[in-house]
Steps between C-alpha positions, in 0.01 A plus 500: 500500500716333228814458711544899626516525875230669662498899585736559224432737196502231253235247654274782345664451183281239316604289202143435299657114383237447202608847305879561675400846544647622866253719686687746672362815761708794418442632808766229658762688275445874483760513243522383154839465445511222835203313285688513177797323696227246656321453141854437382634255727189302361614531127202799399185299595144618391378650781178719637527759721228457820475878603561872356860550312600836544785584247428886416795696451746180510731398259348168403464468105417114480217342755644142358271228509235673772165364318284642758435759832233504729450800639603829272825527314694874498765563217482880481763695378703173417693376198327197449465465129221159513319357737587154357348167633283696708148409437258647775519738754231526806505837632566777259857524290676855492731542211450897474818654408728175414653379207242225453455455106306165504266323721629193430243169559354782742106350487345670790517741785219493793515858614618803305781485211697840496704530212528891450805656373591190323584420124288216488340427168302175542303330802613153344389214658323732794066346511391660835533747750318590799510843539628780299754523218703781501662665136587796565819605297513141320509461116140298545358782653556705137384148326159408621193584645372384828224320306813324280691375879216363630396291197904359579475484897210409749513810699318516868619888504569761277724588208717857530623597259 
């Protein structure tokens, strides 16, 4: 599979040609600073992430050009400031307790989207989510109604506020 020798951790690396965006398994790194020194060596690609991302309580304050993750994404009690070119999410996306101030070209999550404890002020680009959305102790909590966030977001769950 494009040139990797079998049994090794990058044959399940895969290069999508038509939209250069490098699919990558997280699970085959375990550690985010090892992928940032893989994404580099490939001059910052796009890229997707297959499975779940678990970054809570990690240092990370940039996810670069990640545009997508599978399964459910974890940034709890992190300093991550945007989510940036990251545009869906699978599972559900915990951001409860970070530094998150924007949700960047963030357009929808498939499970729940926790973003208590944060200083968010606006949903931005953000059309659907599949579960529950979680204000708690958010400036949007003190700013609409639940009848106001779902006219902005599809909701399958609940709004708590």
């Amino acid at each position: 599979m494009l040139g990797y020798p079998k049994n090794n951790v990058m044959e399940k690396i895969l290069i999508d040609i038509e939209e250069e965006i490098l699919t990558i398994p997280y699970a085959h790194f375990e550690d985010w600073d090892m992928l940032q020194v893989f994404l580099k060596r490939r001059k910052n690609p796009p890229y997707r992430i297959s499975d779940n991302l678990d970054l809570a309580g990690s240092s990370v304050e940039s996810l670069g050009n990640l545009e997508s993750v599978g399964g459910w994404l974890s940034l709890e009690k992190t300093n991550i400031k945007s989510l940036g070119n990251l545009e869906s999410v699978g599972g559900s996306l915990f951001l409860c307790d970070s530094s998150i101030k924007s949700l960047g070209n963030l357009e929808s999550v498939g499970g729940n989207l926790d973003l208590r404890g944060t200083s968010i002020k606006s949903l931005g680009n953000l059309e659907s989510v599949g579960g529950s959305l979680y204000l708690y102790r958010t400036p949007i909590s003190k700013k609409y109604t639940r009848e106001e966030i779902r006219s902005m977001v599809n909701l399958g769950g609940d709004v708590y506020l």
